[in-house]
C-alpha positions in Angstrom: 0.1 21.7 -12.3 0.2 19.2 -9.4 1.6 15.7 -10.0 1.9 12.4 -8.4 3.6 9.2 -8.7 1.6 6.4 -9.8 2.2 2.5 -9.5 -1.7 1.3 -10.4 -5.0 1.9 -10.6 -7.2 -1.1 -9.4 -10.5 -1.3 -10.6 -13.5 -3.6 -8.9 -11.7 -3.0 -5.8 -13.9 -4.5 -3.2 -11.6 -5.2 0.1 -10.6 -1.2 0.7 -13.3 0.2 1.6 -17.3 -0.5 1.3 -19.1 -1.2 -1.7 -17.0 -1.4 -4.9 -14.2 1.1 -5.3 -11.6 2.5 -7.6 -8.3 2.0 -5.4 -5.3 4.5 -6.6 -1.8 3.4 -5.4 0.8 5.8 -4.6 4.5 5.0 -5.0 6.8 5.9 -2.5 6.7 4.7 1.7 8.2 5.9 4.8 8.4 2.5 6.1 10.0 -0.4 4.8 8.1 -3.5 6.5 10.2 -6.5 6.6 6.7 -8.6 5.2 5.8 -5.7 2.7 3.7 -7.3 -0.6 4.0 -4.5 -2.8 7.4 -3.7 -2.7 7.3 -1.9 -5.9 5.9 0.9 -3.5 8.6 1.7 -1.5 10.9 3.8 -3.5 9.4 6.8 -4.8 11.4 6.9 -7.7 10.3 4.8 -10.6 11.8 1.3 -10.8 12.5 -1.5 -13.5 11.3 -5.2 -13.0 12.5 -7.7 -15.1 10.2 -11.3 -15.7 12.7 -13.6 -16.9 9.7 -16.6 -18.1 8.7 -14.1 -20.7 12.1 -13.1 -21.6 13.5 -14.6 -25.4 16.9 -13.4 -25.0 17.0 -10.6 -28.1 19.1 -8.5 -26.8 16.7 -5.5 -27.9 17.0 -3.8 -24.0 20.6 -4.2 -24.3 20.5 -2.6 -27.6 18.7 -0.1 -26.9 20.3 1.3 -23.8 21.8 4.5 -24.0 23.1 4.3 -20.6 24.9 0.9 -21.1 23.6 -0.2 -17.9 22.2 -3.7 -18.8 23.9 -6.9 -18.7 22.9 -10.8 -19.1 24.7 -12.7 -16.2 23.5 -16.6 -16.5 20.4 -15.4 -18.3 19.4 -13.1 -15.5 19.2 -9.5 -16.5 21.5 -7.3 -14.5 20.9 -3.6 -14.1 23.3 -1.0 -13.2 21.5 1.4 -11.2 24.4 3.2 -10.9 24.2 4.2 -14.7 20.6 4.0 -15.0 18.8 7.1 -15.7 15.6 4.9 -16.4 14.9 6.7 -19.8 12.5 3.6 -20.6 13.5 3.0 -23.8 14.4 -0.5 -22.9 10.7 -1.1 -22.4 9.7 0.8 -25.5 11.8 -1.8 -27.2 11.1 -5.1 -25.3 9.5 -7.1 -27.8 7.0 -9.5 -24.6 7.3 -6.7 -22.0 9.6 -9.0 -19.5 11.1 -5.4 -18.8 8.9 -3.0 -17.7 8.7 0.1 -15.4 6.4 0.5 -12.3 5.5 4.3 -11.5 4.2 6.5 -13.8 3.7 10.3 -13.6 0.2 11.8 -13.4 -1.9 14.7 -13.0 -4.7 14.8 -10.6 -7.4 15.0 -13.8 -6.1 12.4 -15.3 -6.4 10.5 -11.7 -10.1 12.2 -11.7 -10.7 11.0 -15.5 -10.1 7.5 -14.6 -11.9 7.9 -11.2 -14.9 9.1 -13.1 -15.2 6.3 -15.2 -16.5 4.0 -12.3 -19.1 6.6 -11.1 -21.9 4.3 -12.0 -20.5 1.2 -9.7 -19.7 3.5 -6.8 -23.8 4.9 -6.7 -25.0 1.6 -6.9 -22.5 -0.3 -4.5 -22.1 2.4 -2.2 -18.3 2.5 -2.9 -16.1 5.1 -3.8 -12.3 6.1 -3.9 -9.4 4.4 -2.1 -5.8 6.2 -2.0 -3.2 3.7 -0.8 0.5 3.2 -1.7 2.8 2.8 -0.6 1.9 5.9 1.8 -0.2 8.4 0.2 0.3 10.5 2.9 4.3 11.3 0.9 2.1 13.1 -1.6 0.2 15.2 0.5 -0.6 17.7 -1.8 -1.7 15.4 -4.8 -3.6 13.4 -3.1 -5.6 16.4 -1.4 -6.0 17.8 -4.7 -7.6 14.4 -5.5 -9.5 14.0 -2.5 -11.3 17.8 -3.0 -12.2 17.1 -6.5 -14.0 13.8 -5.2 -15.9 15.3 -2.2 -17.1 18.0 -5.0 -18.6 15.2 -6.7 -19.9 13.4 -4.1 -17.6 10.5 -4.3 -16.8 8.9 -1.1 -13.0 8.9 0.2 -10.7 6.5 2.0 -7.2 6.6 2.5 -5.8 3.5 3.3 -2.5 4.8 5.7 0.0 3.7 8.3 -0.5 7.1 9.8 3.5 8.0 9.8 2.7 11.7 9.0 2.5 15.1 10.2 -0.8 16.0 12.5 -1.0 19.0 10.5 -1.2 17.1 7.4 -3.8 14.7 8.6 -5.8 17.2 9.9 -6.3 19.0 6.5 -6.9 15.6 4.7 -9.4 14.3 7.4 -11.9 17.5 6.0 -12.4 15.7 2.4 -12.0 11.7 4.1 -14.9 9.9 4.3 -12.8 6.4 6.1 -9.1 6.2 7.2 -8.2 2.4 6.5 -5.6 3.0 9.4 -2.7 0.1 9.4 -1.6 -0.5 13.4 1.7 -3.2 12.7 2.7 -3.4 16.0 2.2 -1.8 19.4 5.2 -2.1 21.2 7.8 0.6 19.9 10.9 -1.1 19.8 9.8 -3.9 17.9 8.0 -1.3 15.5 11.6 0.0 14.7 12.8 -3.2 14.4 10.0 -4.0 11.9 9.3 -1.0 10.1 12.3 0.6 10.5 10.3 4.1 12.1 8.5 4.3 15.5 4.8 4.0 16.2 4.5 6.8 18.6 3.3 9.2 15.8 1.2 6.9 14.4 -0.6 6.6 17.7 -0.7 10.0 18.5 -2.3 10.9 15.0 -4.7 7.9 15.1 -5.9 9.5 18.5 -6.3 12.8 17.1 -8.2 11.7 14.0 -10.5 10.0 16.4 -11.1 13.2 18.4 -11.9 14.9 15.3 -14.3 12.5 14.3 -13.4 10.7 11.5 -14.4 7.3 10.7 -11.7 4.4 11.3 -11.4 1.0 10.3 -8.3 -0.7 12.2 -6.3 -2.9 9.9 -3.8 -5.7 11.2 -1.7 -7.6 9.3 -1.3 -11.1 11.2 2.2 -12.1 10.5 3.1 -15.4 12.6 6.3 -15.3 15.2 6.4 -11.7 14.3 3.8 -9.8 15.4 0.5 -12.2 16.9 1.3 -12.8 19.8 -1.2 -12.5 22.9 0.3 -9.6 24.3 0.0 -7.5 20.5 -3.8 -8.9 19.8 -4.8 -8.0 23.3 -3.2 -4.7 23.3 -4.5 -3.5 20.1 -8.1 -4.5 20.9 -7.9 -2.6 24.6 -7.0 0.0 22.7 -9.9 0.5 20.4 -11.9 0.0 23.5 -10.0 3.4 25.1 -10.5 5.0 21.7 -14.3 3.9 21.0 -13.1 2.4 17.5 -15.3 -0.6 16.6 -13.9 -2.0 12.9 -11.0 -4.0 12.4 -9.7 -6.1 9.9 -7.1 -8.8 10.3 -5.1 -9.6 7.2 -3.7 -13.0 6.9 0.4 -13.1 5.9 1.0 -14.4 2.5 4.2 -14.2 0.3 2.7 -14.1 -3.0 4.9 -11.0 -2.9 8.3 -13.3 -3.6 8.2 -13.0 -7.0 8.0 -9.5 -7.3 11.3 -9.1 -5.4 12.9 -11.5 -7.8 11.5 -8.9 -10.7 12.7 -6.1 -8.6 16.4 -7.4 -7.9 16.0 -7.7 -4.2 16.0 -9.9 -1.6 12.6 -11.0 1.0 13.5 -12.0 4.3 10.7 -13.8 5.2 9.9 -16.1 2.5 10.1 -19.3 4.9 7.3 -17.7 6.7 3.5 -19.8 6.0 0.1 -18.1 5.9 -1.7 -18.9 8.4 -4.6 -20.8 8.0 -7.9 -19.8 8.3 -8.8 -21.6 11.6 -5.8 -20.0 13.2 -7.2 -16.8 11.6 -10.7 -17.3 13.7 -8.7 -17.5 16.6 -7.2 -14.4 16.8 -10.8 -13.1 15.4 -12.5 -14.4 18.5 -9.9 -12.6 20.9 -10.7 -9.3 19.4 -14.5 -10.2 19.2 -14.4 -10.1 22.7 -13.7 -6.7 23.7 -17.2 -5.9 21.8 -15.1 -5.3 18.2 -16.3 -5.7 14.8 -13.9 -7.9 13.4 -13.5 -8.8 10.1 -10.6 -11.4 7.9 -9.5 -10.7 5.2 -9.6 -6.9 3.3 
């Protein structure tokens, strides 16, 4: 029996994709994005977070650990991951859930049970199913498992991806995908690496491929300031969806709402410092990419 690794399942969902969707997020990225929001998806492993406001200080996690891996160090809870063979039962025993685990295991029917349960939104709405992560792509199998049982009940498909995958693996997902939410971070190689931490060059070779197989792509940009919107980016990535015929694009404002969960997570974000930029400044990229003939869009 196929399973996956599973950090949420987002109901209502109505900036991935058209109409209102069920999005499923996959744990687990090739990438590591210096401004990543969900960084609870990187590792593909299950992980523990800790919220110290709803922590009282009872001692049950430490208690309860059969690993002896958990410490209080100026009430801030201190896990050795070393030791930690995240058995949960420091969850199980958390009296207000300030410890919890992100990923959980599933099969693809229990995916499709909760998938199913939104079937009446998705016909009226004209919405459907979102896989994003993370990278779904890392689970190829489970989430083309996923995606067959959803085309079989006429339930329309995106993947939201960076691309960073095998050809051979896009092309057998591109049968069941309706939309590729397709993430372009940055167009010049080096600084990719320097961002990402992987190069673009397969991700640009598979977004022209699923083009020539004719799929349907929506371009999505994250607008990260100093970093990546600068004139020579913006204007690269819309005379490229010129070459390619693409038409859709979303641009997706920076924000670092995503500080706290690296606090929960024990790590460290870079980019903190870093200010969202505001929604006139937003325009004006948007009326750059308007005039190469694109579709643009802010926001999801």
């Amino acid at each position: 029996m196929i399973t996956g690794t599973i950090f949420n399942i987002q109901k209502y969902s109505i900036n991935d994709g058209p109409g209102i969707r069920t999005t499923v997020f996959f744990k687990g990225c090739p990438l590591k994005c210096t401004w990543c929001h969900n960084p609870e998806s990187q590792s593909y492993e299950n992980e523990l977070i800790f919220s110290i406001e709803k922590c009282i200080y009872c001692n049950s996690c430490n208690n309860s650990c059969v690993d002896k891996c958990i410490t209080f160090i100026d009430r801030e809870l201190i896990i050795d991951k070393a030791k930690c063979s995240l058995c949960g039962d420091c969850t199980k025993n958390c009296p207000t859930n300030a410890i919890e685990m992100v990923g959980i295991s599933m099969t693809v029917n229990e995916v499709m049970k909760e998938i199913e349960k939104d079937m009446v939104f998705y016909e009226e709405s004209g919405g459907g199913v979102t896989l994003s992560g993370g990278e779904p792509l890392m689970q190829f199998e489970f989430i083309n498992a996923i995606l067959k049982k959803c085309k079989e009940k006429g339930i329309h498909t995106a993947i939201d991806t960076s691309g960073y995958s095998s050809l051979s693996s896009v092309y057998e997902l591109s049968k069941n995908v309706d939309l590729f939410l397709y993430d372009i971070k940055h167009l010049d190689d080096d600084k990719h690496m320097e961002l990402t931490g992987v190069s673009n060059k397969q991700i640009l070779d598979n977004l022209s491929n699923i083009v020539k197989i004719g799929n349907n792509v929506w371009i999505r940009v994250p607008i990260i300031p100093g970093i990546n919107d600068d004139d020579e980016n913006i204007l690269g990535i819309g005379r490229l969806m010129n070459m390619l015929k693409l038409a859709d694009i979303s641009i997706l404002p920076y924000h670092n709402i995503a500080t706290d969960k690296y606090r929960k997570l024990g790590k460290t974000y870079d980019l903190s410092n870093i200010k969202t930029p505001s929604d006139q400044y937003m325009n004006k990229i948007a009326s750059k990419l308007k005039n190469f003939g694109l579709n643009v869009k802010v926001g999801g």
